[in-house]
GUFIMAR-119305 format. One record per residue (C-alpha): residue number from 1; z, x, y. Coordinates in steps of 0.5 Angstrom, whole numbers, plus 500, padded with zeros to 3 digits. Example, Ala and Ser with C-alpha at 12.3 -4.5 7.8 and 13.67 -1.06 7.14 Angstrom:
REM residues 2
(1,(516,525,491))
(2,(514,527,498))
END
This chain:
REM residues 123
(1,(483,301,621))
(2,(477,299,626))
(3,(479,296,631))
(4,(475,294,637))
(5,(477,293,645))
(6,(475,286,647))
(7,(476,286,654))
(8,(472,288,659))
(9,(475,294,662))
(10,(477,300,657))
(11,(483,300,654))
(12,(488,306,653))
(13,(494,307,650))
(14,(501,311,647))
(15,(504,312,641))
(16,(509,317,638))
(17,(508,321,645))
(18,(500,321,644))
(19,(495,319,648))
(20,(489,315,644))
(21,(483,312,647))
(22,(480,310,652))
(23,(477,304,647))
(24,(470,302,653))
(25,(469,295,653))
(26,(466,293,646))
(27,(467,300,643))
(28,(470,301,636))
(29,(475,306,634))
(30,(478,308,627))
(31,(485,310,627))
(32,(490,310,622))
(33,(495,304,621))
(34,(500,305,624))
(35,(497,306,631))
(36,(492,301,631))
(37,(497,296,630))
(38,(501,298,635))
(39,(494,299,639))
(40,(494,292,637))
(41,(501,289,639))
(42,(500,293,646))
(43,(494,289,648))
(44,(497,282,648))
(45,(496,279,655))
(46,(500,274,658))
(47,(501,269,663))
(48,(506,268,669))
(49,(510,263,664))
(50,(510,269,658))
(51,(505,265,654))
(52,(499,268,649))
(53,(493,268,652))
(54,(489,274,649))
(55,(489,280,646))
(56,(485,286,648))
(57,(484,290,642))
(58,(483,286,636))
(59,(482,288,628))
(60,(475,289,628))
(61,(474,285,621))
(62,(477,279,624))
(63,(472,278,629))
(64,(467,273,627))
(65,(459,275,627))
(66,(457,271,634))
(67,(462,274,638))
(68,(462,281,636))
(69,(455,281,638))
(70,(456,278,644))
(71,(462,283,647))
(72,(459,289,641))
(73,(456,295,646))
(74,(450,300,645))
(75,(451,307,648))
(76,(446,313,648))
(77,(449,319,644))
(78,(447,324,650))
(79,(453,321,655))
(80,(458,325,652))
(81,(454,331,653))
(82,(453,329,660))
(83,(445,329,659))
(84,(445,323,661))
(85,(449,317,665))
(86,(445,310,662))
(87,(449,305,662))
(88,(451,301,656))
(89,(446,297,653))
(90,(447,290,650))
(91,(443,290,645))
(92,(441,295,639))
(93,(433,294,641))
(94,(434,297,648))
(95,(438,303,646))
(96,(433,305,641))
(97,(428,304,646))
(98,(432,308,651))
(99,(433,313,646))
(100,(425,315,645))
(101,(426,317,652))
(102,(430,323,650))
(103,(426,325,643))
(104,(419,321,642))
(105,(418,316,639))
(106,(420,316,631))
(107,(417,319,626))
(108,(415,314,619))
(109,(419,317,613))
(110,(413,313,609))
(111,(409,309,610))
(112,(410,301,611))
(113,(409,297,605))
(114,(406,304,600))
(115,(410,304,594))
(116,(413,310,590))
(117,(406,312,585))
(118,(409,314,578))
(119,(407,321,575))
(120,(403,320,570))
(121,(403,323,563))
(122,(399,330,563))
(123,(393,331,557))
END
């Protein structure tokens, strides 16, 4: 099960004595049922009366198109590697931009607009 981390700090969490994340803000993580729901569960956020406020970490199939692009965070493959510490992009443009820094600008599999040419029959 996907779920997405919603808030704006990363989230951990344990579960049958295993530690799982951290979810960084926007990021999209796939777990088996039962974790993500207890993920789920454990994310609930309270006020001082013990009322609902939000949840941290919400299924990602239940966040509408708009939101998911608002809290939705790009990051460059390079950071887990430690070959580069640029921080999140917000949109996907800027990442892909970024990432022409690290190897070059993309190469076209084929041309814009050509279409595929049929063999024709020989002789």
């Amino acid at each position: 099960m996907k779920i997405i981390n919603v808030d704006t700090k990363p989230y951990e969490w344990t579960f049958d004595g295993g530690n799982y994340g951290p979810l960084r803000p926007g990021e999209v993580g796939d777990y088996p049922e039962e974790i993500a729901h207890h993920a789920i569960r454990r994310s609930v956020v309270l006020d001082e009366d013990g009322e609902f406020i939000k949840y941290r970490v919400e299924p990602l199939g239940s966040v509408d198109k708009t939101r998911l692009r608002q809290i939705a965070v790009y990051h460059c493959s390079l950071v887990e590697t430690g070959e580069c510490d640029h921080a999140p992009f917000a949109k996907l443009d800027d990442l892909r931009t970024h990432m022409e820094v690290h190897f070059g600008p993309p190469t076209p599999i084929a041309g814009v607009g050509s279409q595929k040419q049929t063999p024709q029959p020989r002789p």
